[in-house]
MMTF fields as JSON, N, C-alpha, C and O atoms, coordinates in Angstrom:
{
  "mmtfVersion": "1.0.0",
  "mmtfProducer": "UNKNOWN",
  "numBonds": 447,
  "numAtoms": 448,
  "numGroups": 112,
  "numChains": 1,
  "numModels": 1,
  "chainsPerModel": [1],
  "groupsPerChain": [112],
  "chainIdList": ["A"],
  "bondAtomList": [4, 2, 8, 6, 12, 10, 16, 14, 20, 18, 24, 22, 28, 26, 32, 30, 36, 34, 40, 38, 44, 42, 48, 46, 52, 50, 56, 54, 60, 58, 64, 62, 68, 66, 72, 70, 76, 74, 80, 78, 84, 82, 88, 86, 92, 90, 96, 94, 100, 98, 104, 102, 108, 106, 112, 110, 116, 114, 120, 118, 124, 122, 128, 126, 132, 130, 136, 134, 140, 138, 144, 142, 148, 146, 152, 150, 156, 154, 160, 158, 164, 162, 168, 166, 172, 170, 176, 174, 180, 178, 184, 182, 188, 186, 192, 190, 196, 194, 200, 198, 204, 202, 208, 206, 212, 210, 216, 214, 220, 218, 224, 222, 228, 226, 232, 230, 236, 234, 240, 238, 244, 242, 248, 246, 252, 250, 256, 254, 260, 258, 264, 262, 268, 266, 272, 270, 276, 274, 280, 278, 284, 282, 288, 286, 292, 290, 296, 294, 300, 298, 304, 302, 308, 306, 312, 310, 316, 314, 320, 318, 324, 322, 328, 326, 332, 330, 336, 334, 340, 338, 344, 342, 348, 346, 352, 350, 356, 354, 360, 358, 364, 362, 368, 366, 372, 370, 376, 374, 380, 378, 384, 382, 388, 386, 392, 390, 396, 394, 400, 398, 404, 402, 408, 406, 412, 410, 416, 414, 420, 418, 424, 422, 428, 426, 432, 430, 436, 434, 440, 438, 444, 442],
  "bondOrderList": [1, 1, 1, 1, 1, 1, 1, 1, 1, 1, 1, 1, 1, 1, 1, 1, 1, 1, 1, 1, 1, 1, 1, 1, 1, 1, 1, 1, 1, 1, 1, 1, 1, 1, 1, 1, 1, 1, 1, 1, 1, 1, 1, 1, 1, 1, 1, 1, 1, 1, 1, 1, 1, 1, 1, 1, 1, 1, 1, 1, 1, 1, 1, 1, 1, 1, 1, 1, 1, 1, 1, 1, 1, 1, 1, 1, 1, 1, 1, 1, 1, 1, 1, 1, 1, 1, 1, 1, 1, 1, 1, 1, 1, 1, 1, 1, 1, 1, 1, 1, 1, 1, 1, 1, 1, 1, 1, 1, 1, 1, 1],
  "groupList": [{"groupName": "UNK", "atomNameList": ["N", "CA", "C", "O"], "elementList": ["N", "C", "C", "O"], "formalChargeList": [0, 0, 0, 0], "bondAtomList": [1, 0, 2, 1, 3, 2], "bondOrderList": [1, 1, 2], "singleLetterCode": "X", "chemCompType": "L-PEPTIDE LINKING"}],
  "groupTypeList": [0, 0, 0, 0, 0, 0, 0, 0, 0, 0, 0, 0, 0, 0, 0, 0, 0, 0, 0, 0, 0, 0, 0, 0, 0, 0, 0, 0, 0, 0, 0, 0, 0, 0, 0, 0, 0, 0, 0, 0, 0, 0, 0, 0, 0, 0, 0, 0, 0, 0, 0, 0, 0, 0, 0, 0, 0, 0, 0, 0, 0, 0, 0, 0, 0, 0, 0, 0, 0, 0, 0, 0, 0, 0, 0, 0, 0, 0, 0, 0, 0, 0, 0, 0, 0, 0, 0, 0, 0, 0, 0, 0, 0, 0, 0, 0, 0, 0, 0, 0, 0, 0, 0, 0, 0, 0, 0, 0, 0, 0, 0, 0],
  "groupIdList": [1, 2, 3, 4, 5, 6, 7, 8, 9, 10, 11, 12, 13, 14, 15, 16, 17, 18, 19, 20, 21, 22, 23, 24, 25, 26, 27, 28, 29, 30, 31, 32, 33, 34, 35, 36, 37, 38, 39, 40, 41, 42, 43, 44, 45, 46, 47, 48, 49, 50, 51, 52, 53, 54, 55, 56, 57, 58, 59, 60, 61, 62, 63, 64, 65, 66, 67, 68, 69, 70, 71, 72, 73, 74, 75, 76, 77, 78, 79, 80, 81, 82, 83, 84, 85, 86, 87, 88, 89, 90, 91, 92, 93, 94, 95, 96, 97, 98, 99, 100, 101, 102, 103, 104, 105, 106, 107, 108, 109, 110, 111, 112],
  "secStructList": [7, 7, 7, 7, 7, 7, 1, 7, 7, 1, 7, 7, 7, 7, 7, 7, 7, 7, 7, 2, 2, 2, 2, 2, 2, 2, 2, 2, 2, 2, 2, 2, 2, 2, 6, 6, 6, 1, 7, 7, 3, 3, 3, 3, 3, 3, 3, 6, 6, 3, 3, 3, 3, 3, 3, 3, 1, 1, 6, 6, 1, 7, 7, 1, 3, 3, 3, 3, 3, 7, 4, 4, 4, 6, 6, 6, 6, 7, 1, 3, 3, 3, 3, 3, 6, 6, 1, 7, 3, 3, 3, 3, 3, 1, 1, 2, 2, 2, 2, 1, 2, 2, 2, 2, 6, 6, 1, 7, 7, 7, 7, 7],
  "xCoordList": [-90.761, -90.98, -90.165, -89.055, -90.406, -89.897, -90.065, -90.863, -88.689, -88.388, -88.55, -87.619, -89.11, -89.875, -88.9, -88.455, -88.377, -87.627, -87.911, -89.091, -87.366, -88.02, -88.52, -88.135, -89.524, -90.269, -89.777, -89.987, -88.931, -88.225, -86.861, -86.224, -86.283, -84.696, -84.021, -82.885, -84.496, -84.076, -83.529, -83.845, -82.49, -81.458, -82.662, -83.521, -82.366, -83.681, -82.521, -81.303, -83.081, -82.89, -81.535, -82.075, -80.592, -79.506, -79.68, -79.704, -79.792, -80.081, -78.816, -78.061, -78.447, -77.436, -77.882, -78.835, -77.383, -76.934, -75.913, -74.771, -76.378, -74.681, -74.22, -74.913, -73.268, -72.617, -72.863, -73.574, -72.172, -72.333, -70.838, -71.046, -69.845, -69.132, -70.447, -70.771, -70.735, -71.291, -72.151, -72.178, -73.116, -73.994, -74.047, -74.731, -72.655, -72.066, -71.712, -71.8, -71.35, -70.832, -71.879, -71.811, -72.633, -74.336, -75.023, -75.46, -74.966, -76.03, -75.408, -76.185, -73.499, -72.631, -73.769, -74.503, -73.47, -73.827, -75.259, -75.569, -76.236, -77.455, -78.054, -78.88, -77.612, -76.968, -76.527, -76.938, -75.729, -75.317, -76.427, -76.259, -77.357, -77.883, -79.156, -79.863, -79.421, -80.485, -80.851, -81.811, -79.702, -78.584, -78.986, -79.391, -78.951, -78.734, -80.313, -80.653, -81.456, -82.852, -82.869, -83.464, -81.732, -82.115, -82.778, -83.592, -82.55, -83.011, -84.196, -83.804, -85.279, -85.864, -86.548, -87.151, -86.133, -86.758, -85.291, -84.585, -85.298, -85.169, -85.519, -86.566, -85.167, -85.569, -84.541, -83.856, -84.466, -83.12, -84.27, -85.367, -83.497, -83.948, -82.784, -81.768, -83.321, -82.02, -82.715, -83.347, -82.394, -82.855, -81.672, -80.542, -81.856, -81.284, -80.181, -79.638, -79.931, -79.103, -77.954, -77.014, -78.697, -78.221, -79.007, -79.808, -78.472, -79.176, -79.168, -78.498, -80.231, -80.442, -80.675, -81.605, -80.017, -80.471, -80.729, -79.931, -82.091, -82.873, -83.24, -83.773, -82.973, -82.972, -84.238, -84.49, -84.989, -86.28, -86.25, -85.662, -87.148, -86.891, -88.259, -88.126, -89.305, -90.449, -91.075, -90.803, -91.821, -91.94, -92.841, -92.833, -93.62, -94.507, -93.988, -94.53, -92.478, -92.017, -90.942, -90.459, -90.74, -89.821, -88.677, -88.769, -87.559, -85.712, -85.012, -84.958, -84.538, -83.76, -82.27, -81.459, -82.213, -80.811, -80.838, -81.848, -80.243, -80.121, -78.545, -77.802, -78.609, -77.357, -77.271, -78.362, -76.196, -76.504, -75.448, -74.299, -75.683, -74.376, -74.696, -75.661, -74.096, -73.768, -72.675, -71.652, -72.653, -71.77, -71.086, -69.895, -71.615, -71.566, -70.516, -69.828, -70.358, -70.091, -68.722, -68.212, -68.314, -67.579, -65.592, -64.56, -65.944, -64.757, -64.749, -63.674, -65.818, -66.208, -65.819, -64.611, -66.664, -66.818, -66.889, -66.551, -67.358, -66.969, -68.999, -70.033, -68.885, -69.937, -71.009, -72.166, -70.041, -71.257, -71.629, -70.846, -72.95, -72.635, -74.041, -75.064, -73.814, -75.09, -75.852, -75.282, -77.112, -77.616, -78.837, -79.38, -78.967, -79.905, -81.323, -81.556, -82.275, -83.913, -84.1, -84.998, -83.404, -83.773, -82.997, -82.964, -82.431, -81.951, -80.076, -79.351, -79.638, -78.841, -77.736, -77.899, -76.707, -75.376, -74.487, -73.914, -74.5, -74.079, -72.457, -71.768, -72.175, -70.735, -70.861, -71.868, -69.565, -69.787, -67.894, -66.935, -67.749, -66.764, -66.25, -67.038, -65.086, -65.405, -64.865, -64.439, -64.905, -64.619, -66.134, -66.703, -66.425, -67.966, -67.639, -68.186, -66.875, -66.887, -66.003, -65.903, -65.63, -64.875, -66.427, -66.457, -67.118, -68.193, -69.825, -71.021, -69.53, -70.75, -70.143, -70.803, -68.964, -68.632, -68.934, -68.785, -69.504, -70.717, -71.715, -71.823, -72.381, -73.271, -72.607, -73.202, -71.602, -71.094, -71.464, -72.243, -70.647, -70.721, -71.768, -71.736, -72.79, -74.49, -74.221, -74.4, -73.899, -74.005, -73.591, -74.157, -72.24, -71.387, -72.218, -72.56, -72.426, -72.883, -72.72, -72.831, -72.284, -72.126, -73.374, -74.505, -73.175, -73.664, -73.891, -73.121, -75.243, -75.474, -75.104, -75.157],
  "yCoordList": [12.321, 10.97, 10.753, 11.279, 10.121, 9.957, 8.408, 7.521, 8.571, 6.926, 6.135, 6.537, 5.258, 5.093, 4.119, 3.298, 4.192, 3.275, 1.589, 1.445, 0.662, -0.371, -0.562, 0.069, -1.398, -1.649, -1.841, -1.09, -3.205, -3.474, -3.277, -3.588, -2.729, -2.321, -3.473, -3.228, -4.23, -5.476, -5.978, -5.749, -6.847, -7.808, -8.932, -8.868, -9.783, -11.167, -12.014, -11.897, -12.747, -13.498, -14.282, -15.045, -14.583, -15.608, -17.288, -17.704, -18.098, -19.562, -20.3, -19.911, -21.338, -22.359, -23.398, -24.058, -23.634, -24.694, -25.801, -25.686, -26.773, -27.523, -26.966, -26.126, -27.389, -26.878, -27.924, -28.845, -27.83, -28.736, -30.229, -31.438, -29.76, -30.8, -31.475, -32.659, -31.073, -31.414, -32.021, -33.024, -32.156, -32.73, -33.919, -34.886, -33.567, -34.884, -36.067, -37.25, -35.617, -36.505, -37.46, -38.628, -36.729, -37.092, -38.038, -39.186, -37.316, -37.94, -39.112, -40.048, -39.496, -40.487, -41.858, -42.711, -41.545, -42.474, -42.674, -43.794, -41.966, -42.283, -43.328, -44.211, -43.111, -44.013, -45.689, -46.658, -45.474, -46.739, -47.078, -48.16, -46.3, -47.437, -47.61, -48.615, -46.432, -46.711, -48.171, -48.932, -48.203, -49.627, -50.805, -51.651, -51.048, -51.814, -52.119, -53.209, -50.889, -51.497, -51.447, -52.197, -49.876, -49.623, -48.337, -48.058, -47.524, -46.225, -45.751, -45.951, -45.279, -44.832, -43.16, -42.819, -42.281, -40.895, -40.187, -40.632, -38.749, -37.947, -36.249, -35.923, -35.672, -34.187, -33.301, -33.6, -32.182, -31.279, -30.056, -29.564, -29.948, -28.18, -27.384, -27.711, -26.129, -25.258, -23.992, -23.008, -24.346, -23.341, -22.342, -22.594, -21.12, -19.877, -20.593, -19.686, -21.363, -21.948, -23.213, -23.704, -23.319, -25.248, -25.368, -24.59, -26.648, -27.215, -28.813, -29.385, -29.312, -30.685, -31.657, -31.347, -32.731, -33.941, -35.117, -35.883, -35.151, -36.379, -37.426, -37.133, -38.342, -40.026, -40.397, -40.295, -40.868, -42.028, -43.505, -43.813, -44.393, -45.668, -45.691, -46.42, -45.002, -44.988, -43.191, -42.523, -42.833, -41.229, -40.826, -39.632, -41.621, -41.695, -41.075, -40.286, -41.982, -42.411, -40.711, -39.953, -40.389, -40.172, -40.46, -41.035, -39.685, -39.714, -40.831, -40.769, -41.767, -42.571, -41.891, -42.161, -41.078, -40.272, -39.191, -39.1, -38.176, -36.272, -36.271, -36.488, -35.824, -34.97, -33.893, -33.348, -32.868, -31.649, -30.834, -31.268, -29.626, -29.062, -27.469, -26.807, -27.095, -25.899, -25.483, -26.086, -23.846, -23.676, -22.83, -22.545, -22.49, -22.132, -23.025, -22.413, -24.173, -24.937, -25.326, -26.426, -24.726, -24.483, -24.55, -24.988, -23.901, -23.415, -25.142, -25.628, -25.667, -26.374, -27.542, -27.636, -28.863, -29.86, -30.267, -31.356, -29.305, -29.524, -29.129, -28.992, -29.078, -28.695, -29.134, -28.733, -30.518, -31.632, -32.783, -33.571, -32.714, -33.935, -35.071, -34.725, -36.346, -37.65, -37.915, -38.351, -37.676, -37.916, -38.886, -38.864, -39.748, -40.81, -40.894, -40.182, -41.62, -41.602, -40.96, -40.162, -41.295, -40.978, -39.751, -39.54, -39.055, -37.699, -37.864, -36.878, -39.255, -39.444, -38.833, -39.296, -37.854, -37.491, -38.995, -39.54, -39.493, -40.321, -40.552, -41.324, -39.34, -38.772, -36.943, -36.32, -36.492, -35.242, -34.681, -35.38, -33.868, -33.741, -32.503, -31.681, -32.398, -31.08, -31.714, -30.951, -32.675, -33.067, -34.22, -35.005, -34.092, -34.386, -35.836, -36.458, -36.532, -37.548, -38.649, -39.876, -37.894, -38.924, -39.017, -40.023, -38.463, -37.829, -39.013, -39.276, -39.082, -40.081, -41.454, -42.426, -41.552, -43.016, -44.098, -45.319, -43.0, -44.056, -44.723, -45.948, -44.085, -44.783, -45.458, -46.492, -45.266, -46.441, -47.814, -48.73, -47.656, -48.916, -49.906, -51.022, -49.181, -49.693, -50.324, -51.541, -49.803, -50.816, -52.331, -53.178, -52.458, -53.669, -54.539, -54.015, -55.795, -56.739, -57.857, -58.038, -59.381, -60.436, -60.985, -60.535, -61.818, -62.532, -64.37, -65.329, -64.195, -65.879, -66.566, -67.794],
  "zCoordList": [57.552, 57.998, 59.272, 59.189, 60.437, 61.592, 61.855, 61.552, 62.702, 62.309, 63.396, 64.094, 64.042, 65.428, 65.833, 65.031, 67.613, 67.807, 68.144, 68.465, 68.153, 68.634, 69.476, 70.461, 69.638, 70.644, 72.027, 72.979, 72.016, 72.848, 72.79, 71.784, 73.894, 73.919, 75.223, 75.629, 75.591, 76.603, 75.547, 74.38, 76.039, 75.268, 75.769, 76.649, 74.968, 74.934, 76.025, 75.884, 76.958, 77.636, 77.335, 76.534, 77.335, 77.124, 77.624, 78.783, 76.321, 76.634, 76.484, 75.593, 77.235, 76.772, 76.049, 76.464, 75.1, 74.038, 74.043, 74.487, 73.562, 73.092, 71.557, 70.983, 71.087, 69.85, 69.254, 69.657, 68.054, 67.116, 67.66, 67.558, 68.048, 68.484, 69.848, 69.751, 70.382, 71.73, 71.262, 71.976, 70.335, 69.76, 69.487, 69.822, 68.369, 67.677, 68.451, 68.12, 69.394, 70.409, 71.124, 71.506, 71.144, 72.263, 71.029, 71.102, 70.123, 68.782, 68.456, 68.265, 68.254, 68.545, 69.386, 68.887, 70.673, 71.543, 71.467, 71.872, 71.086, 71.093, 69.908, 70.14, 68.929, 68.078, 67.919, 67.282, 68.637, 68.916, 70.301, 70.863, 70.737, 71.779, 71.075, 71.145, 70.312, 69.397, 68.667, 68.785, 67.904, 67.499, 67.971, 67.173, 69.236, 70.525, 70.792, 71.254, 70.413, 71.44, 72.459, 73.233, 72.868, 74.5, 74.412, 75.292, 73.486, 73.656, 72.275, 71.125, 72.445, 71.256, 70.831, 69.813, 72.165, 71.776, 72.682, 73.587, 71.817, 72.756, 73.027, 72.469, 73.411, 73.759, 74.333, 75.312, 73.668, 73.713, 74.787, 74.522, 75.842, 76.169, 76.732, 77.345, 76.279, 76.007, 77.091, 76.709, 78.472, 79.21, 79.732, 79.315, 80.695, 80.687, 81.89, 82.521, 82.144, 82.937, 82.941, 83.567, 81.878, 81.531, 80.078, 79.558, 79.612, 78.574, 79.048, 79.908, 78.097, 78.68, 77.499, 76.755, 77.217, 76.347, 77.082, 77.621, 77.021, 77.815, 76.689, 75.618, 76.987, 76.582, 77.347, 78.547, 76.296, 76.704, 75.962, 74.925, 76.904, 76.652, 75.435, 74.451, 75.569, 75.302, 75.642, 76.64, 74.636, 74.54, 75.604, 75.906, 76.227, 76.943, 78.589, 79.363, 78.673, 79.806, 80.748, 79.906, 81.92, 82.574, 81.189, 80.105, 81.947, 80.971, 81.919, 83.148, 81.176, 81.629, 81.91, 82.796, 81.023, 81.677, 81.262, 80.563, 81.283, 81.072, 81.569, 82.526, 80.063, 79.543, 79.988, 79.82, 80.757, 81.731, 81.24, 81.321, 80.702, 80.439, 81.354, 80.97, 82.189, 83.466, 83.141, 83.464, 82.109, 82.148, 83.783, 83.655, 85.006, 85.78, 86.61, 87.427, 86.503, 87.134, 86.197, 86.41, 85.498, 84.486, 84.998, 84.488, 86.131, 87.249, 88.334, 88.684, 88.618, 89.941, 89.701, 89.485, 89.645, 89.077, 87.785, 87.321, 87.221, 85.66, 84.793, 85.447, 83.585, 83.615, 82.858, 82.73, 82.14, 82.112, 83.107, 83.638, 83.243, 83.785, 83.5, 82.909, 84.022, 83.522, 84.744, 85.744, 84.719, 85.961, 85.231, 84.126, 86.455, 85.927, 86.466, 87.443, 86.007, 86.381, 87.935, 88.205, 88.614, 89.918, 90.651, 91.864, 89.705, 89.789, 90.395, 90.524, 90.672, 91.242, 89.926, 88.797, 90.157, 89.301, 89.107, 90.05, 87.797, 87.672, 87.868, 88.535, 86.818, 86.553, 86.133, 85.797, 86.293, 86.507, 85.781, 86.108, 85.181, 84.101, 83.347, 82.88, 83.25, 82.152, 80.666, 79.799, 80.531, 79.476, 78.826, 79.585, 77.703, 77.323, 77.324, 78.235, 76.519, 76.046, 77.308, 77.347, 77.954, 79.187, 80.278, 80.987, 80.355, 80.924, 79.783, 79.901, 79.542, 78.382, 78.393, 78.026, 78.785, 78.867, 79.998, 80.029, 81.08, 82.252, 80.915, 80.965, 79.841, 79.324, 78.329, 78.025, 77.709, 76.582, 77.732, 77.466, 79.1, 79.756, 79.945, 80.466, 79.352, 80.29, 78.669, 78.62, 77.607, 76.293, 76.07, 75.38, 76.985, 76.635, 77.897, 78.957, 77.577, 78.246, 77.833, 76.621, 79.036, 78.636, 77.52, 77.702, 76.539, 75.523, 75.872, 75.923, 76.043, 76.52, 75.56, 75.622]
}
């Protein structure tokens, strides 16, 4: 009997992820805007460069904001960062949760 080697011998592509703290944190705030009646979908992608958690107002719609995690950028500016509908970098960080607190802000608002 002869024992046949695998098919493929390429290492499969390497994707970035958030972790489970990184998550928690994101899933945290989405939450509370959920809460609120500002936010109602979202969408995780986990590409070979970055990963992304995009916030929609409506499932239909463009991301009102994207969650950006680069670990490349890891050394630079930092390697999360919040960029909003119009691609503008909101805030930019190596720390997640000092970095998500541009959007706690969009939560608190005067009360007529």
């Amino acid at each position: 009997m002869t024992v046949q080697p695998p098919l493929s011998l390429a290492p499969a592509p390497e994707q970035i992820s958030f972790d489970r703290h990184e998550l928690g944190a994101i899933l945290t705030l989405y939450g509370r805007m959920v809460a609120a009646g500002e936010w109602r979908d979202y969408g995780i992608s986990c590409l070979k460069e970055m990963a992304v958690f995009s916030v929609f107002r409506r499932t239909a719609e463009n991301p009102l904001y994207r969650i950006e995690k680069r670990p490349k950028l890891r050394n630079r500016q930092g390697m999360y960062s919040v960029v909003g509908m119009d691609g503008q970098i909101l805030r930019r960080g190596h720390d997640l949760r000092t970095v998500l607190r541009v959007l706690d802000r969009k939560l608190i608002r005067p009360v007529d």
